[in-house]
N, C-alpha and C positions, 0 to 999 in steps of 0.2 A: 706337176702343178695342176692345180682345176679351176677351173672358170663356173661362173651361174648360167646352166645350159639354158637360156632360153633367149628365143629372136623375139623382136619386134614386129607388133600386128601389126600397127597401123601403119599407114601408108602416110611419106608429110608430102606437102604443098609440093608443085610442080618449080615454082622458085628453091625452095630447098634444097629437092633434087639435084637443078642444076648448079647450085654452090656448090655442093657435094660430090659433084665428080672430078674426075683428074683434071681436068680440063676444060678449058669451052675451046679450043681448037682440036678438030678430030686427030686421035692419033695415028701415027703412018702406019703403021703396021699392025698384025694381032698379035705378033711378040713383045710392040711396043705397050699393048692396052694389058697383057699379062704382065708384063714389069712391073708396071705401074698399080696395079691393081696389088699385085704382092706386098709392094712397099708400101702402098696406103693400110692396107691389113695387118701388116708389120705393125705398122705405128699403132693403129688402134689397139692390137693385141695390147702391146709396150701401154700405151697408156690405160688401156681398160685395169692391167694387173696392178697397175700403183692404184687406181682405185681401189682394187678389191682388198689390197695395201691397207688402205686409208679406210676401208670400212671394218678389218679385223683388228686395226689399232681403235679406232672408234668404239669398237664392241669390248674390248680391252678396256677401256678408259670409264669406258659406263659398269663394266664389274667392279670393278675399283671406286669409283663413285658409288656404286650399292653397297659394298663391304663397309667401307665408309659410313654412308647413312645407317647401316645396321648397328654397328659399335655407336655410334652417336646416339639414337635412340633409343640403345639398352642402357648409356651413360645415362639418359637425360631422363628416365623414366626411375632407373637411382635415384639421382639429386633429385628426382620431385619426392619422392616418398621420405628424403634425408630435410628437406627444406622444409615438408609437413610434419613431420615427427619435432623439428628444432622447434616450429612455433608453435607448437603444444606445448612445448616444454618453458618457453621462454614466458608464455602467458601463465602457464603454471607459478612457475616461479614469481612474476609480476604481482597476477593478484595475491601471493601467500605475503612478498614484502606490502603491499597497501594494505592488506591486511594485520601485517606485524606493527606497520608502521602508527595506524590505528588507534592499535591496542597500547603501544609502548613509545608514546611520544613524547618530546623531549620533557614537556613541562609532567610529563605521568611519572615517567624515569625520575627524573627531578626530586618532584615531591614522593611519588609512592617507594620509591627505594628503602627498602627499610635498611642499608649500609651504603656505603661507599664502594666497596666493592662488587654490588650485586648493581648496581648504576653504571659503573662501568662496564658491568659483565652484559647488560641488556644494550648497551649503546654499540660495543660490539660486535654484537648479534645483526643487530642493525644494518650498520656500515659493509659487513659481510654479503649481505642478502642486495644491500644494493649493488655492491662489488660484483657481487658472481651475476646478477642482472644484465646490469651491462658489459661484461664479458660474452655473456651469450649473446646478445644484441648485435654487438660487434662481429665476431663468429655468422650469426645469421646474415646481416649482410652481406658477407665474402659469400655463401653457399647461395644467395641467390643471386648473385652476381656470375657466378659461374654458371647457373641455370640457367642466365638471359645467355650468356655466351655458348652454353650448347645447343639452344633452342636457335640461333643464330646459325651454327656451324650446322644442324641437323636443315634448316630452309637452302647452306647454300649445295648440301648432298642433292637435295632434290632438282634444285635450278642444275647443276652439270649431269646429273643422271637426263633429267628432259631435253639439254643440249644436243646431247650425245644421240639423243635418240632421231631430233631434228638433223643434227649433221649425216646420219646415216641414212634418214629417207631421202636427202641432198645427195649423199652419194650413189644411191642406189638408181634415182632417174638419171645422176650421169653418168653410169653405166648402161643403162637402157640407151639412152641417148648416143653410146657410143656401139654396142649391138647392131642399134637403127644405121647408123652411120655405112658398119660393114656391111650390112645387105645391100644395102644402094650398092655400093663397092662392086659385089658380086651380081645383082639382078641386071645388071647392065652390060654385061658380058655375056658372050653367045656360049650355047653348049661345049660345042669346040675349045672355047678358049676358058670356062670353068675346069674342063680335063685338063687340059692344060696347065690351070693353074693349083690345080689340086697335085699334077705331079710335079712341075717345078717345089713346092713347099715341101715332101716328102722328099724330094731326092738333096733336098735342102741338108735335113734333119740328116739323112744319112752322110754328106761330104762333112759336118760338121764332125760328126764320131771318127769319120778316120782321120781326117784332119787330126784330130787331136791324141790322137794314136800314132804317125808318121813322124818318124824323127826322131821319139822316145824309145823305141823296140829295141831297137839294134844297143842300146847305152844299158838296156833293161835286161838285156841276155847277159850280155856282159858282165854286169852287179851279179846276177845270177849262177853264174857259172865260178867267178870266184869265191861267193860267200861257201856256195857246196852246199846250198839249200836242196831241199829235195822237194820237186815241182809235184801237184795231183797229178794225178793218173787221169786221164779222160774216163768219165765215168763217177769218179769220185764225187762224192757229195759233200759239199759245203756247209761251212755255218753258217744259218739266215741271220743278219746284219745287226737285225733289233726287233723291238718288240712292238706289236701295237697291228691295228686291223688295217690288211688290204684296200684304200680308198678309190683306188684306181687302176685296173689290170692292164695287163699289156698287150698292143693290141690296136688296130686302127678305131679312133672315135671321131666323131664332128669337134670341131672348131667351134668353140663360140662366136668367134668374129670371122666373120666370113662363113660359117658353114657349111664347110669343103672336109670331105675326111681327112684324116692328118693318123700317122704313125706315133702313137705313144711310144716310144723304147724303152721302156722301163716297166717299174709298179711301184706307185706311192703309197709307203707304209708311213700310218699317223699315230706314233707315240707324241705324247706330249715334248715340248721342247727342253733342249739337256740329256734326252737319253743316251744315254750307251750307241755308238757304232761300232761293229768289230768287224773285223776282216775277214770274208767268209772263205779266203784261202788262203795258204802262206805264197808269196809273192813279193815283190820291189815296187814300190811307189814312184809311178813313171812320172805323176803331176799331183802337186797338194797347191792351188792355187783359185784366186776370183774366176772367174768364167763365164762373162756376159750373163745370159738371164740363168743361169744354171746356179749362181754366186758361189760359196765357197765350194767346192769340186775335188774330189779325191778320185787317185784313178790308179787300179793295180794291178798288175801285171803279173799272173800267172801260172805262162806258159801257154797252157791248154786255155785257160780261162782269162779275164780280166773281167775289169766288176767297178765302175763309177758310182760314186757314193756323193751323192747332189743335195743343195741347200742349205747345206749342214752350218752348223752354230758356232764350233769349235772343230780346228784341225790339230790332232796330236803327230801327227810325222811328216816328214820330210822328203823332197826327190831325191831316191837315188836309196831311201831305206828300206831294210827287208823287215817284213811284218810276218809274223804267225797265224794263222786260221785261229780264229776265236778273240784275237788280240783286240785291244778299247783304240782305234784309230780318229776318232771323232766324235760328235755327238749331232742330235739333232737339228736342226734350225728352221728358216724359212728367209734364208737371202738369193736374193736374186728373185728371179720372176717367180713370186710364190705367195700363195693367200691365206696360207697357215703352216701351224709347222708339220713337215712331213720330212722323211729323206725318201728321194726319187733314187731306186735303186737301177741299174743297166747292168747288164752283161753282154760280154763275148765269148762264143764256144769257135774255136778255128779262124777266130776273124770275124765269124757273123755274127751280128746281134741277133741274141735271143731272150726267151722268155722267161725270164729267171727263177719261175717259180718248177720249171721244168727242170732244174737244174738242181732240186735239193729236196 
């Protein structure tokens, strides 16, 4: 997942400040002020990402709104040229009947007919001309009626594309706003206790990975040993997962909130959302499940290697099933703590996280 790398300049008010800290009672300890200081950056992480949530739906919403106005104004630029064509033609036709009308009226018909039937034959000529008249008349109404309603539908494109655009500079200062929030967070903490809280969050990241590796192994050998799969060889190379360019390498970077280095364990590859995930070795599905800010999580087991497959959009297998290198396991998404769609890929060589891209 990535965050918009950038802190807050200004400096606010000295009342702000002090709203802003953990507390207005000093804390007992500087393990206490590190606790505390994690879990306030915690939450602003957590709420900064539903922002940046809420401004790639926003951005979403306003291409969708612009695709909109575009068909609306290639429709509405038709019906004008269909509306102007009709009323040339209607006027056409208009003055030819006051014209006919004119020439062959009833008392001319009347007396100049030299039969009976050629009196009839001109009266119906007539009646014709007015007939197809107001046919088109009618007809032209409905097309400009649909004109006022595209021109309608093209003013409300414009009004939710300008929406979108306001609600996004609305999210965008409260994101600032919560950046600004982290620093305070951190500037108020001593040297000491910023090391401190930069390795608490790192050793953080790493209990959570075994964590979620502990418990499944031993059930994962197991699956493995009776299907009679045959495991990579250490060394073996992998098939990369999906397609689409490296956003983010693996690797310690800054924290946007808080600005403390933090452990990437992965690399976010950015196909569009729906791609293809595959299984970059044959192995047993130790967890296909939600997983806090990770969302939907896939995680596979084998042997030499294991390989979590994060954020993803759809899950295709199951705990406890054996997958093939190359096999479609997933596809892309952006659940869980994520501001577009990516899959956050991880691996393990021996147990340790590594860098995956060293690995194929």
């Amino acid at each position: 997942m990535s965050f918009v790398r950038r802190a807050a300049t200004a400096i606010v008010g000295t009342a702000s400040a002090v709203a802003l800290t953990i507390g207005l009672v000093p804390l007992a300890t500087a393990e206490d002020a590190v606790a505390a200081a994690q879990a306030e950056l915690t939450q602003l992480q957590t709420e900064a990402a539903q922002v940046e949530r809420d401004l790639q739906t926003s951005k979403q919403e306003q291409v969708t709104a612009q695709r909109q106005y575009d068909v609306t104004t290639a429709d509405l630029t038709d019906q004008q040229a269909l509306v102007e064509q009709m009323r040339v033609q209607v006027g056409r036709v208009a003055v030819a009947a006051h014209q006919q009308s004119a020439d062959l009226g009833a008392a001319t018909l009347l007396f100049g007919a030299d039969s009976e039937e050629n009196f009839l034959s001109d009266m119906a000529v007539m009646q014709s001309v007015t007939a197809i008249t107001d046919e088109q008349m009618v007809r032209l109404g409905s097309e400009q009626d649909r004109l006022v309603d595209l021109e309608a539908a093209q003013g409300d494109s414009l009004k939710k594309i300008q929406a979108e655009i306001d609600h996004q500079t609305e999210l965008a200062a409260e994101y600032d706003g919560k950046v600004a929030r982290a620093q305070l967070v951190v500037d108020r903490l001593s040297a000491d206790q910023k090391s401190a809280l930069e390795a608490a969050a790192n050793q953080a990241i790493k209990d959570a990975n075994l964590a979620l590796l502990a418990g499944a192994e031993a059930e994962a050998a197991s699956l493995l040993s009776r299907s009679g799969v045959t495991l990579p060889a250490s060394g073996e190379k992998g098939v990369w997962p999906t397609s689409g360019p490296i956003t983010s390498p693996f690797g310690y970077r800054v924290n946007p909130i808080g600005g403390y280095s933090e452990l990437h364990d992965g690399v976010d590859i950015a196909p569009p959302c729906g791609t293809p995930v595959r299984a970059a070795w044959t192995g047993v599905v130790l967890s296909a499940r939600v997983e806090g800010g990770w969302g939907n999580r896939i995680i596979v087991d084998s042997g030499t290697y294991k390989a979590a497959y994060n954020h993803l959009q759809t899950m295709a297998v199951a705990p406890g099933e054996v997958v093939q290198a190359g096999q479609i396991i997933a596809s892309v998404g952006t659940t869980g703590y994520s501001t577009a769609c990516h899959l956050h890929f991880s691996t393990w060589l021996n147990g340790q996280i590594v860098d995956p891209v060293g690995l194929f």
